[in-house]
N, CA and C of each residue as an Amber inpcrd file, in Angstrom:
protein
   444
   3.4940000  -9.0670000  21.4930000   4.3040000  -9.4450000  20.3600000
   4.7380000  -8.1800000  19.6170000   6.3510000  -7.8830000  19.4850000
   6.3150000  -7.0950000  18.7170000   6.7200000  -7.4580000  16.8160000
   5.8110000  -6.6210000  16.3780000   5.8570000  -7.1890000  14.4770000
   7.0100000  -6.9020000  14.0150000   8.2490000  -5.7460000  14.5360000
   9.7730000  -5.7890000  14.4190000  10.0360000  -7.2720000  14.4040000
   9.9920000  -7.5540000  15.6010000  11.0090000  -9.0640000  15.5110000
  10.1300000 -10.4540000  14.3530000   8.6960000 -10.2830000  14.2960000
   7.8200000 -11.1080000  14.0660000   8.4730000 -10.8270000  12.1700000
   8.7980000 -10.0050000  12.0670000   9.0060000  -9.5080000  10.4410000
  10.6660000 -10.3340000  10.0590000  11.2540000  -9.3380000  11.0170000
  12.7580000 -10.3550000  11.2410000  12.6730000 -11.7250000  10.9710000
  11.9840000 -12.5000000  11.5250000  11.6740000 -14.4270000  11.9370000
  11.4400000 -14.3580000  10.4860000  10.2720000 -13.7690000  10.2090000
   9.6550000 -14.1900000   8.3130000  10.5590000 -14.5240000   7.8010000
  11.4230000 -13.0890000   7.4850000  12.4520000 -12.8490000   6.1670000
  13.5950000 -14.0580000   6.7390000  13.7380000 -14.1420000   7.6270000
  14.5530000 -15.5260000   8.3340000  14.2010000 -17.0180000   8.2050000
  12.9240000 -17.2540000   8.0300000  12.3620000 -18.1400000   7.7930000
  12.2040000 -18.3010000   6.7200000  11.8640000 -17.8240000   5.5540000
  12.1390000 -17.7450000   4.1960000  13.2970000 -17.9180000   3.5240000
  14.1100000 -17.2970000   4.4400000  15.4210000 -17.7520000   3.7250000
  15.7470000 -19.1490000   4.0280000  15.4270000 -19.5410000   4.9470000
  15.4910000 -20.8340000   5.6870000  15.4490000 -21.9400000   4.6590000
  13.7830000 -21.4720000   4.3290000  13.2010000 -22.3060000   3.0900000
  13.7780000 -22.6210000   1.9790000  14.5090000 -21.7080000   1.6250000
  14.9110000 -21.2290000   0.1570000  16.5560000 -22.1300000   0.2750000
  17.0570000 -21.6080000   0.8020000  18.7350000 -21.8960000   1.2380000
  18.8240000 -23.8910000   1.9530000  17.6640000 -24.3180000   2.3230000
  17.7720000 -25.4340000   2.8380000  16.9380000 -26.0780000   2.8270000
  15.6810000 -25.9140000   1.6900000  14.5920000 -27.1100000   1.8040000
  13.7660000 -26.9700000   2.8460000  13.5890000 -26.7400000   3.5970000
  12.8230000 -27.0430000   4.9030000  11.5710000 -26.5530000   4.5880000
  10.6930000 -27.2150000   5.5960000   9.1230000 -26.6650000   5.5100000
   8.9100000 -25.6880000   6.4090000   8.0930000 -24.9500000   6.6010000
   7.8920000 -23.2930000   6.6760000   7.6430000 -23.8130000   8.8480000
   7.0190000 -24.7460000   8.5890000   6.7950000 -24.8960000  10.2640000
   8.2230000 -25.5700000  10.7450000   8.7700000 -25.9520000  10.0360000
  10.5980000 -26.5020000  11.1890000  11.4740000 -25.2310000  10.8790000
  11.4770000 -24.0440000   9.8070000  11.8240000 -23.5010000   9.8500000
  11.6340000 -22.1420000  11.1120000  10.0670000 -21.7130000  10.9810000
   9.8810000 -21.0450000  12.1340000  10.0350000 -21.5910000  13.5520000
   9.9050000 -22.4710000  13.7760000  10.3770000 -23.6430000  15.0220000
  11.6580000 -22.8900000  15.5030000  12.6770000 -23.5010000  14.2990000
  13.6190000 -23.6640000  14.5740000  14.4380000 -22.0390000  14.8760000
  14.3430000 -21.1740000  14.1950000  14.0560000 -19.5230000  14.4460000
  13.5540000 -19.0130000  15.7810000  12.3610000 -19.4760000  16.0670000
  11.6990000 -19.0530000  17.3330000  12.6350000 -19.3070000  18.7570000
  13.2180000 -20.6540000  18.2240000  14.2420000 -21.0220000  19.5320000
  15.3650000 -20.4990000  19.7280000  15.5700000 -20.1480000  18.9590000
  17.0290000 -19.2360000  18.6880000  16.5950000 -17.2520000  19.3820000
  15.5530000 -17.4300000  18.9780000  14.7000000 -15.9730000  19.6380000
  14.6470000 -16.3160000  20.8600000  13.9900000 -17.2120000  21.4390000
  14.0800000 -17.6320000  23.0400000  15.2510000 -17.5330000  23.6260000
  16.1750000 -17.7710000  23.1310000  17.3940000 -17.9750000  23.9170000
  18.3970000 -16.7980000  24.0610000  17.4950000 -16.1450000  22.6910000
  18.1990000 -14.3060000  23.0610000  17.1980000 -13.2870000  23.5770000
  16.4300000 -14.1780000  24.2600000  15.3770000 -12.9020000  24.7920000
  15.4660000 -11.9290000  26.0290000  16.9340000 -12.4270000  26.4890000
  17.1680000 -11.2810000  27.5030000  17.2940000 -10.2880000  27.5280000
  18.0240000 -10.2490000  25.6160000  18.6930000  -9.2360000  24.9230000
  17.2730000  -7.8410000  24.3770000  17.0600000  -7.3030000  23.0600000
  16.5350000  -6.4440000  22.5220000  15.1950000  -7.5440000  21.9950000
  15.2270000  -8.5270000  21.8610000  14.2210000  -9.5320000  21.4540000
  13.1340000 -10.0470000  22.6950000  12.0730000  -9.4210000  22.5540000
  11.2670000  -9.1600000  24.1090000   9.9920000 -10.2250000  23.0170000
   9.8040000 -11.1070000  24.0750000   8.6470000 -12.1730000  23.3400000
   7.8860000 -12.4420000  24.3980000   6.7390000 -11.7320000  24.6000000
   6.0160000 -11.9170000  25.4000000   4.6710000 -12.7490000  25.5950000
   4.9100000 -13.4980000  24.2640000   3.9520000 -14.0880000  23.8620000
   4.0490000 -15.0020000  22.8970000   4.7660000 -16.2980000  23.0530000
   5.3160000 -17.1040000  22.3270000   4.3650000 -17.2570000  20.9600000
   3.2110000 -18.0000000  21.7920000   2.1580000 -18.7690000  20.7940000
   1.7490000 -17.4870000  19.8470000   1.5080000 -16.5180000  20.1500000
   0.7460000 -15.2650000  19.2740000   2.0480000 -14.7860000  17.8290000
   3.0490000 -15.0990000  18.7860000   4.4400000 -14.5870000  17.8690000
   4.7700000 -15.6540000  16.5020000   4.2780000 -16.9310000  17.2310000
   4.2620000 -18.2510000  16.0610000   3.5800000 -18.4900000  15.2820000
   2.1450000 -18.1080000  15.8470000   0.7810000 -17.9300000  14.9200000
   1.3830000 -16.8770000  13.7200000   1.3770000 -15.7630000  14.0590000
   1.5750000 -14.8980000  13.5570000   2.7190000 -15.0610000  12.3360000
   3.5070000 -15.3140000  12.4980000   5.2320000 -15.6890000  11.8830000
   4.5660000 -16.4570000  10.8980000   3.7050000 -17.6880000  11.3740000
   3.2810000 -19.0320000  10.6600000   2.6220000 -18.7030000   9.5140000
   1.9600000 -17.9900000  10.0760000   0.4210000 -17.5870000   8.7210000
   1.3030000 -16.7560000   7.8850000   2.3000000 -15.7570000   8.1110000
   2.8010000 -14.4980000   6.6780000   3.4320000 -15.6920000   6.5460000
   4.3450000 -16.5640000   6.9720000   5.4670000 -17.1480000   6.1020000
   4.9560000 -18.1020000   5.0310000   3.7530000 -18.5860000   5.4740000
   2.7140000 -19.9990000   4.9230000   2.0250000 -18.9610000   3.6640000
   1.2110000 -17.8410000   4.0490000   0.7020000 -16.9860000   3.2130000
   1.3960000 -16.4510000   2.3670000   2.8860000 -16.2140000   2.2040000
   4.0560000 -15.4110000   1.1250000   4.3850000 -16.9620000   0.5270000
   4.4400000 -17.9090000   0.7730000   4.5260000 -18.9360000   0.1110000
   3.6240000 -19.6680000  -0.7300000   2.5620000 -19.4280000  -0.5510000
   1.6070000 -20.2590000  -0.6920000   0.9680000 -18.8140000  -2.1600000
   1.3260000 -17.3700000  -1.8150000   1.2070000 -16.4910000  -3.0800000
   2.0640000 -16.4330000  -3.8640000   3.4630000 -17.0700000  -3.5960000
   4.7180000 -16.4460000  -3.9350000   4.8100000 -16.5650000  -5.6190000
   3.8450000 -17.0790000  -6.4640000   4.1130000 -17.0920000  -7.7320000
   3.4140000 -15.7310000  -8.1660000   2.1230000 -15.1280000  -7.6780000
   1.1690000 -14.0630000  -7.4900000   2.6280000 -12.7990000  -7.6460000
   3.4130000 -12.9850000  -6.1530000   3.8080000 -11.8460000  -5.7980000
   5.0670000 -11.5800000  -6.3280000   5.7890000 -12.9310000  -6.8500000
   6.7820000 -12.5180000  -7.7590000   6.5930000 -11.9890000  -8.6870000
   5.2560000 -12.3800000  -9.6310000   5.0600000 -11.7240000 -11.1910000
   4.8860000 -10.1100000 -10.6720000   4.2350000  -9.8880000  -9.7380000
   3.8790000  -8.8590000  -9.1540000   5.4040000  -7.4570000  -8.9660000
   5.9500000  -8.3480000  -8.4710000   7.3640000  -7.4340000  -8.5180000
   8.1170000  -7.5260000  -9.3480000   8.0370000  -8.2090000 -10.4230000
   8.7810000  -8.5680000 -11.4160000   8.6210000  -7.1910000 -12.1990000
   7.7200000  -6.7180000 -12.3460000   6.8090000  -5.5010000 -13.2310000
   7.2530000  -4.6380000 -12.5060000   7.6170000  -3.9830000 -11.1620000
   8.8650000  -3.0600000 -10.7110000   9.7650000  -3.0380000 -10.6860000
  10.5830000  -4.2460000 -11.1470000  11.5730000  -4.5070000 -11.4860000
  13.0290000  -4.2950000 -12.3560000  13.2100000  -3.4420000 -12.7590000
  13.4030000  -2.5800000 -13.9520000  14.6660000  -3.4000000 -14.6520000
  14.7610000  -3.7410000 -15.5210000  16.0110000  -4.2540000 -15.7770000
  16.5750000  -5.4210000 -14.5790000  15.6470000  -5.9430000 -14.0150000
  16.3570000  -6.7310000 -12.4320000  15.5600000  -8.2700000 -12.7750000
  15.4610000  -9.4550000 -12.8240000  14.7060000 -10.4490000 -12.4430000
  14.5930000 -11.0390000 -11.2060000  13.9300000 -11.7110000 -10.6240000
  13.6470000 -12.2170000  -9.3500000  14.8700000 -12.9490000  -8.7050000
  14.7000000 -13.7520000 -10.0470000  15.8720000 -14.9370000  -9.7980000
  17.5300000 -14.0820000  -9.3710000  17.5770000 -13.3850000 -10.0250000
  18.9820000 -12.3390000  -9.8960000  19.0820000 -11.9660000  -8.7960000
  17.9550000 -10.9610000  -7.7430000  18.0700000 -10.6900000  -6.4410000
  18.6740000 -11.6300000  -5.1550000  19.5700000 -10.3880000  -4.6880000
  20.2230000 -11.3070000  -3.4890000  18.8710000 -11.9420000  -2.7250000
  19.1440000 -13.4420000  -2.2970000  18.1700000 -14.2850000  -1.3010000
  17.6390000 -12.9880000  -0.4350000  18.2840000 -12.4580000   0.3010000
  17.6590000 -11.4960000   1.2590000  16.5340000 -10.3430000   1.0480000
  17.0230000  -9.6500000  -0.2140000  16.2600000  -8.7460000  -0.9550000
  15.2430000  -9.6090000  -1.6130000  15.3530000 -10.1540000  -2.2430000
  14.0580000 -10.8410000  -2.5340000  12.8970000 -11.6420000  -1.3680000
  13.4180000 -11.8400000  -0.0450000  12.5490000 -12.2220000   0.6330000
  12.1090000 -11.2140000   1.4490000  12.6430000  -9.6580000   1.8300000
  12.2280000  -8.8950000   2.0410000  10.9610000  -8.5430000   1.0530000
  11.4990000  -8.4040000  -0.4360000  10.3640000  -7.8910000  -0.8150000
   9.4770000  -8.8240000  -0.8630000   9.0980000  -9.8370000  -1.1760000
   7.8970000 -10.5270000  -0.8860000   7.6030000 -10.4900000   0.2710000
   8.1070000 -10.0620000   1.3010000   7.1920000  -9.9000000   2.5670000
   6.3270000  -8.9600000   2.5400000   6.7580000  -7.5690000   2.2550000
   6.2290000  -6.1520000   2.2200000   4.9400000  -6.3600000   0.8280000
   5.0850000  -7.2320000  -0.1080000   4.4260000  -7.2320000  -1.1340000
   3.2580000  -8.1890000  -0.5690000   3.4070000  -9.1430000   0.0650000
   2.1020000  -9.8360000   0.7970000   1.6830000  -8.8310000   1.9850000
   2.0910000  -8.4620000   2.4220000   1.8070000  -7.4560000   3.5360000
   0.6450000  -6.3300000   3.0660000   1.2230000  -5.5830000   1.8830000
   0.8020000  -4.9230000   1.0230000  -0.6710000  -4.9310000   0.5790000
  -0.1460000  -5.7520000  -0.2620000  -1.4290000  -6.9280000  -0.8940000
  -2.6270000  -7.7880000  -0.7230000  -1.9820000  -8.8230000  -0.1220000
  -2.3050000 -10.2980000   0.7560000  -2.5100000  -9.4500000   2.0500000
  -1.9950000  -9.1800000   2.7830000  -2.4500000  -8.8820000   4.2360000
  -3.9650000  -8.4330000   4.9300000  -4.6100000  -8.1690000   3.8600000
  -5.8340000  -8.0240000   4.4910000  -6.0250000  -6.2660000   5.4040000
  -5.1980000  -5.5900000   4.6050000  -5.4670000  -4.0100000   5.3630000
  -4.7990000  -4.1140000   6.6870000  -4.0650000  -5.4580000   7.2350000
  -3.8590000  -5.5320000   8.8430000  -2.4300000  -4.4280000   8.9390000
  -1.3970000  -4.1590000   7.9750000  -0.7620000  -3.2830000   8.0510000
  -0.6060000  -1.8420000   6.7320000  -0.8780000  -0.7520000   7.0090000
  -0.8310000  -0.0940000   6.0510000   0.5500000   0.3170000   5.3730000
   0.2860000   0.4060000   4.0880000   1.5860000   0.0980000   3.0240000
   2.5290000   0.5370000   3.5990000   2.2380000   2.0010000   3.9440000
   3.6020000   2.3530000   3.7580000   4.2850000   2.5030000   5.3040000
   3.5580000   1.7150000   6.3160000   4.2760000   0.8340000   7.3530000
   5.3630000  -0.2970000   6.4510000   4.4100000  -0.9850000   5.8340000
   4.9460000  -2.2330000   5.0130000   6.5710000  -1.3490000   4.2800000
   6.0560000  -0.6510000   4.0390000   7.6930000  -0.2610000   2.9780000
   8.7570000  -0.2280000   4.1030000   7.9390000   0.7890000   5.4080000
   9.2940000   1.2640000   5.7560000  10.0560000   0.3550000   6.7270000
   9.2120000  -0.5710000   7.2040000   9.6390000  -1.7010000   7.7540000
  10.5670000  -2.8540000   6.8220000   9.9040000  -2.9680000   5.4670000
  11.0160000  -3.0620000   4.3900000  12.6670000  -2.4240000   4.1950000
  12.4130000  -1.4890000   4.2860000  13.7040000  -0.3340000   4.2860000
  14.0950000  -1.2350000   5.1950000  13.7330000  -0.7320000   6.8850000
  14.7090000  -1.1280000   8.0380000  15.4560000  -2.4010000   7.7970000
  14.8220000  -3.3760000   7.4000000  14.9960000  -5.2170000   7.1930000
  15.7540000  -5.0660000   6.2690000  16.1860000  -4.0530000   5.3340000
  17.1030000  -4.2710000   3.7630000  18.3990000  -3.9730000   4.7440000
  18.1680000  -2.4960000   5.3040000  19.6700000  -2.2760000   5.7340000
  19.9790000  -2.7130000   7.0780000  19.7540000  -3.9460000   7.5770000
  19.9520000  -4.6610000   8.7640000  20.4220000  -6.0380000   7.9980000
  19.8500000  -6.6610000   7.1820000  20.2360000  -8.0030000   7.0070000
  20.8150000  -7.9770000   5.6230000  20.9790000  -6.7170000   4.5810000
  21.2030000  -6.9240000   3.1830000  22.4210000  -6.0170000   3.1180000
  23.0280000  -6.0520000   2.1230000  24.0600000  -5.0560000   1.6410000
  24.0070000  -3.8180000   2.2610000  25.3570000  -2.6200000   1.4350000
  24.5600000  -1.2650000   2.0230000  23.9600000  -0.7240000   1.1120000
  23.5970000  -1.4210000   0.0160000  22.3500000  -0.7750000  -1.3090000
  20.7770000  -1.3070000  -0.9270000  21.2970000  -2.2330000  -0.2070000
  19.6780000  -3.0960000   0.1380000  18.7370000  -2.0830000   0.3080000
  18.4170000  -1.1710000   1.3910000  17.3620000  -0.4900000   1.7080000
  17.5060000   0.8450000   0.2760000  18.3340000   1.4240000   0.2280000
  18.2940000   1.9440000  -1.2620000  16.7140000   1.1110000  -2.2640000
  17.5790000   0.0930000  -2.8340000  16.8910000  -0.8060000  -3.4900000
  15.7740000  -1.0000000  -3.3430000  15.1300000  -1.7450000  -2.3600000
  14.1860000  -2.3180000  -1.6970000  12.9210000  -0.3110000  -2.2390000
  13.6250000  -0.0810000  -1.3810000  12.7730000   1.2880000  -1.3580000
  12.6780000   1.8550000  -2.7950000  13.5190000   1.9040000  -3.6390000
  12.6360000   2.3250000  -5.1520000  12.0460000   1.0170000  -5.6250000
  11.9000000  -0.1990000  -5.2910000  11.3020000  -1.2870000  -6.1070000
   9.4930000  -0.7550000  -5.0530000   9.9250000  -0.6600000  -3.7240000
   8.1420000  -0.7120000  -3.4390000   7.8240000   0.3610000  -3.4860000
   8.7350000   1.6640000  -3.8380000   8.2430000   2.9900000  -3.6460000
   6.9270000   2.9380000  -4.7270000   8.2370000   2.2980000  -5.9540000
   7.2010000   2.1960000  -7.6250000   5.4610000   1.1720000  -7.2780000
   5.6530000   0.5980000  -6.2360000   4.4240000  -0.3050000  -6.1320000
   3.6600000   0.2140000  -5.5060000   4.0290000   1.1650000  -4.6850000
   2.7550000   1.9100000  -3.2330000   2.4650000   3.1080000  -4.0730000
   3.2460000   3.7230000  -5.2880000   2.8850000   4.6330000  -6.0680000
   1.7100000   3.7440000  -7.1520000   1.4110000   2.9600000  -7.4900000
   0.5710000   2.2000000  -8.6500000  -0.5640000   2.1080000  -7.2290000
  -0.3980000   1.5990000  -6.1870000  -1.2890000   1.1400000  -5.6050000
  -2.0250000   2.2430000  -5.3170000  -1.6490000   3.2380000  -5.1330000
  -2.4060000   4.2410000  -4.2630000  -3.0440000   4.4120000  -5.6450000
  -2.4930000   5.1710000  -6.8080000  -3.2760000   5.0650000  -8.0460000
  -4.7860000   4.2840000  -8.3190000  -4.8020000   3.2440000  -8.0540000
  -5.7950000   2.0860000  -8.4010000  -6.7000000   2.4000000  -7.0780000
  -7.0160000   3.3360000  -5.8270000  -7.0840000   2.7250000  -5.0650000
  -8.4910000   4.0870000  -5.4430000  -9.9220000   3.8150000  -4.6590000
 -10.9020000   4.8350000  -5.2040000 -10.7640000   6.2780000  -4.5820000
């Protein structure tokens, strides 16, 4: 499984959620099949079930914190509210911010950012990764702070 595409599906699946109601498992479903059918291409899935597990738990886990991780970015936020952020940028950053956070040490931050970056300027504006990157720069700078 690679966590490139597994990160892609999230922020895809989230938007899913957000833009159409759906529940987090017909959304990744419905994502995953759309990955199958381009897997000849740059999308190499070698491992369906591990790729779904995986997808399932951050998308279920950023949802299930998402009041945690909004207040959370709200406070890097500078003049910006949640609600204001393009759909995309905002589900990027709650990914990288559960990742961060929530993830359990399984990816280190500043993997999490820069995999952030890539996902801003692939699916967002051309300020997205700009953006994205001073909102978590300011958070992996507090974190490392707090950290012993």
């Amino acid at each position: 499984m690679k966590r490139r595409l597994a990160r892609e599906i999230i922020v895809q699946s989230l938007y899913q959620m957000e833009m159409n109601e759906v529940e987090s498992a017909d959304a990744v479903e419905m994502l995953l099949e759309e990955a199958s059918e381009e897997n000849e291409t740059e999308r190499v899935i070698t491992d369906e079930v591990e790729l779904k597990n995986y997808v399932l738990a951050h998308v279920n886990g950023i949802n299930e914190n998402k009041a945690a991780i909004d207040d959370m970015l709200e406070h890097y936020l500078k003049g910006w509210q949640m609600s204001r952020l393009s759909r995309v940028d905002r589900q990027i950053l709650r990914l990288a911010a559960y990742e961060m956070v929530f993830g359990g040490g399984d990816v280190p931050a500043r993997v999490a950012v820069n995999e952030a970056i890539d996902l801003a300027k692939h699916f967002g504006t051309d300020d997205s990764g700009k953006f994205v990157n001073g909102v978590l720069g300011k958070m992996i700078q507090e974190l490392d702070t707090l950290k012993p």
